[in-house]
C-alpha positions in Angstrom: 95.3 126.5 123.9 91.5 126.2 123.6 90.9 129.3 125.9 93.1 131.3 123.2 91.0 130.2 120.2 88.1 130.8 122.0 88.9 134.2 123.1 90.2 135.0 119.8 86.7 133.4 118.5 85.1 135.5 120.7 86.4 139.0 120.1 86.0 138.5 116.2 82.5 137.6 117.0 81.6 140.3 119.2 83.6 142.9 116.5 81.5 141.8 114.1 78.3 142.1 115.9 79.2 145.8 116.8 79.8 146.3 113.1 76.1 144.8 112.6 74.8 147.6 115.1 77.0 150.6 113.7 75.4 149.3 110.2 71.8 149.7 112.2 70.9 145.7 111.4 70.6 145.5 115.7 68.9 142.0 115.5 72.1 140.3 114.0 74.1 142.6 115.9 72.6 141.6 119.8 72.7 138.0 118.6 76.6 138.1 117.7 77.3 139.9 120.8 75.4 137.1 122.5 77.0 134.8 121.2 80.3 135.9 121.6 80.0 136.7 125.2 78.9 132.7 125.7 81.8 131.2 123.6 84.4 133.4 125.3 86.4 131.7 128.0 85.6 135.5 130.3 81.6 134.5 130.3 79.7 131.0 130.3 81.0 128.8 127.7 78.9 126.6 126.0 81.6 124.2 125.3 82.6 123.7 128.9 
């Protein structure tokens, strides 16, 4: 159950953060995509 919400958590994350880059505000948009690549249960979660 917890690999779901944090996949889920993840892709929102990492949607987000490529909306930050198409909106050219990179800083915010390589620190979501960070982010969401360590919360997701594919990379190195943090919660693990």
């Amino acid at each position: 159950m917890w690999a779901t919400i944090l996949w889920i958590a993840a892709v929102i994350i990492g949607l987000l953060g490529v909306v930050r880059l198409v909106q050219r505000d990179f800083i915010m948009g390589i620190v979501l995509i960070v982010v969401a690549l360590l919360i997701g249960p594919g990379g190195v979660s943090i919660f693990t």
